[in-house]
C-alpha positions as CSV (number, residue, x, y, z in Angstrom):
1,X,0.0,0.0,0.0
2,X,1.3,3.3,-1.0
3,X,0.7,6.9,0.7
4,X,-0.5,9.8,-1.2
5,X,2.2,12.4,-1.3
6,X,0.9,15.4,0.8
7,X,1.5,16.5,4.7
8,X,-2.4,16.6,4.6
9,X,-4.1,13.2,5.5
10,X,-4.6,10.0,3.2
11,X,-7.3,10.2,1.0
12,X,-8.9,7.8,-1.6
13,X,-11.1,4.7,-0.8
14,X,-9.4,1.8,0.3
15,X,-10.7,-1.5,0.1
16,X,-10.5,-4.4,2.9
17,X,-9.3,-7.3,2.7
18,X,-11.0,-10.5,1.7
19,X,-12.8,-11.7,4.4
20,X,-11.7,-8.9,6.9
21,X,-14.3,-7.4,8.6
22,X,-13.2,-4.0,9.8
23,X,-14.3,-2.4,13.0
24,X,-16.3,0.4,13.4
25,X,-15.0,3.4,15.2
26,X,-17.2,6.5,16.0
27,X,-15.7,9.9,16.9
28,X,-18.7,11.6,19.1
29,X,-17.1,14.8,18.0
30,X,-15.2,14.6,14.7
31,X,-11.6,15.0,14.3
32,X,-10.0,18.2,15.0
33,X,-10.7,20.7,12.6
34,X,-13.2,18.1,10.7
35,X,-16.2,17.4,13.0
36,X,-18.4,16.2,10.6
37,X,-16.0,12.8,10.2
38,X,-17.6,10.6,13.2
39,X,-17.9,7.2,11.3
40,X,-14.9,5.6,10.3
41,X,-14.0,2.1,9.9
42,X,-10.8,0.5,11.0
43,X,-9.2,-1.6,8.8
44,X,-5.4,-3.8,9.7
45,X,-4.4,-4.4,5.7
46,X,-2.3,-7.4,4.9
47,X,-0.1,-5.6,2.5
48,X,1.3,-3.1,5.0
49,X,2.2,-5.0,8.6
50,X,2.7,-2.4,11.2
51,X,0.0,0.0,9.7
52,X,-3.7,0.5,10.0
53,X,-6.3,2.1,7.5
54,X,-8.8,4.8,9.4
55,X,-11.2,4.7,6.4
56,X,-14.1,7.5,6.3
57,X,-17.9,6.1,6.5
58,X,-19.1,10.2,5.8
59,X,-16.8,10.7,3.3
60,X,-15.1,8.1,0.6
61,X,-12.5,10.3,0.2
62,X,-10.9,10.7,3.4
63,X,-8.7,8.0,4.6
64,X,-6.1,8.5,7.0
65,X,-2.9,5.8,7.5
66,X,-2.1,4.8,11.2
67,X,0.2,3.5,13.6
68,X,0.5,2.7,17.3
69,X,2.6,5.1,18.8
70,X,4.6,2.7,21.2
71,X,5.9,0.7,17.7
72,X,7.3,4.4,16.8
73,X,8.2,5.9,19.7
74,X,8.0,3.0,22.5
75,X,8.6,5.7,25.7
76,X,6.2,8.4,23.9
77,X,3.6,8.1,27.5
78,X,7.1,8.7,30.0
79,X,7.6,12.0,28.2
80,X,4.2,13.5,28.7
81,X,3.2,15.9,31.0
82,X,1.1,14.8,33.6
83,X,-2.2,16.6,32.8
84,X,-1.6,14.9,29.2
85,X,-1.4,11.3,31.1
86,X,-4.4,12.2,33.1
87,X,-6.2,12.7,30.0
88,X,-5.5,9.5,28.3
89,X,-6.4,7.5,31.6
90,X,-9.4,9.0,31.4
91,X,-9.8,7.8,28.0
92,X,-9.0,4.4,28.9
93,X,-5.7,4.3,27.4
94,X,-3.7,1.7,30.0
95,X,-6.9,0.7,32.1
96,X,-8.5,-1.3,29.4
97,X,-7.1,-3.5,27.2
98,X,-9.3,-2.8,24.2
99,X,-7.8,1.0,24.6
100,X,-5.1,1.9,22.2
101,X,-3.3,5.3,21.2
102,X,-2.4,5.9,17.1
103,X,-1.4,8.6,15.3
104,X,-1.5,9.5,11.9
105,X,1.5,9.3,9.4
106,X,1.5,11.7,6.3
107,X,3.9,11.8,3.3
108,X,5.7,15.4,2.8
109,X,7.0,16.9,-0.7
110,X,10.4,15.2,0.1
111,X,9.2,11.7,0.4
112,X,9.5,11.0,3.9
113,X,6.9,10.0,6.8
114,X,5.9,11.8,9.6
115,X,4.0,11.2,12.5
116,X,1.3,13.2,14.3
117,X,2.6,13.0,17.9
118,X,1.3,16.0,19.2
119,X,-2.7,14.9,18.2
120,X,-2.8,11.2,19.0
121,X,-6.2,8.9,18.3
122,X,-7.6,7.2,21.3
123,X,-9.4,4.5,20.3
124,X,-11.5,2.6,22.5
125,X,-12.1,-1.2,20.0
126,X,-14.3,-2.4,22.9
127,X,-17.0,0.6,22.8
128,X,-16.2,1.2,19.2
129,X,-15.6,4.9,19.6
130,X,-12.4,6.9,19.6
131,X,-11.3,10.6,20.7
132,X,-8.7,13.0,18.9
133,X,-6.9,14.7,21.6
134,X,-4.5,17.9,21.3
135,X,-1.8,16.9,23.7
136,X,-1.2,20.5,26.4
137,X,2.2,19.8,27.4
138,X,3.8,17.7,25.1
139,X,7.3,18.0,23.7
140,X,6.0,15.9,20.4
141,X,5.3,17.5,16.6
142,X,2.4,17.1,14.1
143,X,5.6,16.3,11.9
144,X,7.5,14.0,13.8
145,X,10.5,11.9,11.7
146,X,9.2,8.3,11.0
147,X,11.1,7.6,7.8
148,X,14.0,10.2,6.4
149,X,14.6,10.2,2.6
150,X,18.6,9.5,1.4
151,X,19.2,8.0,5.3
């Protein structure tokens, strides 16, 4: 699976896989600076281990590529502030298993990957519903390294 090449999110409709059945994720309040995308469904492709699909159920056109932030930066929680921990507790995130945290990876005009650090996904698979959340204190980007081009 290739990434569109733009710091803005994925977009294009993206199939599952044969006999995957994706999970359904509802955002109560959108996505930051999109609140009318609530519906998305959450797809693990075979093609791309390591990387999830956050397809649109509002809009076909909007697709976004993910991946858990402790594969990419496995002490991210030790280096938040703790307002910013106290805010992902109370979204679950390390009292409930079926609580995980992702961020969003975008392609820049030179080719390489960046991660969305600083705006994380909570997403709750148990209760099928997920939060954006803007993080107060943290030292993380929107444009955090994942993959350098020529390194």
């Amino acid at each position: 699976m290739s990434m569109p090449k733009q710091s803005q999110p994925a977009t294009g409709s993206l199939g599952v896989a044969p006999g995957q059945q994706p999970a359904e994720i509802v955002f109560p309040f959108g996505l930051v600076g999109c609140p009318a995308w609530r519906r998305f469904a959450f797809v693990l492709p075979d093609e791309a281990p390591g990387l999830a699909v956050l397809q649109s159920l509002d809009d076909e056109d909007v697709a976004f590529v993910l991946a858990e932030v402790e594969d990419l930066v496995p002490d991210f929680l030790a280096t938040l502030s703790p307002d910013d921990l106290e805010l992902l507790e109370a979204l679950g995130l390390g009292r409930e298993p079926s609580v995980r945290l992702y961020c969003t990876l975008s392609v820049q005009a030179d080719d390489s990957v960046t991660a969305n650090l600083l705006g994380p996904l909570v997403l709750d698979f148990g209760r099928g519903c997920g939060s954006q959340v803007v993080l107060s204190g943290s030292p993380w980007s929107t444009r955090h390294p994942v993959v350098r081009v020529g390194k």
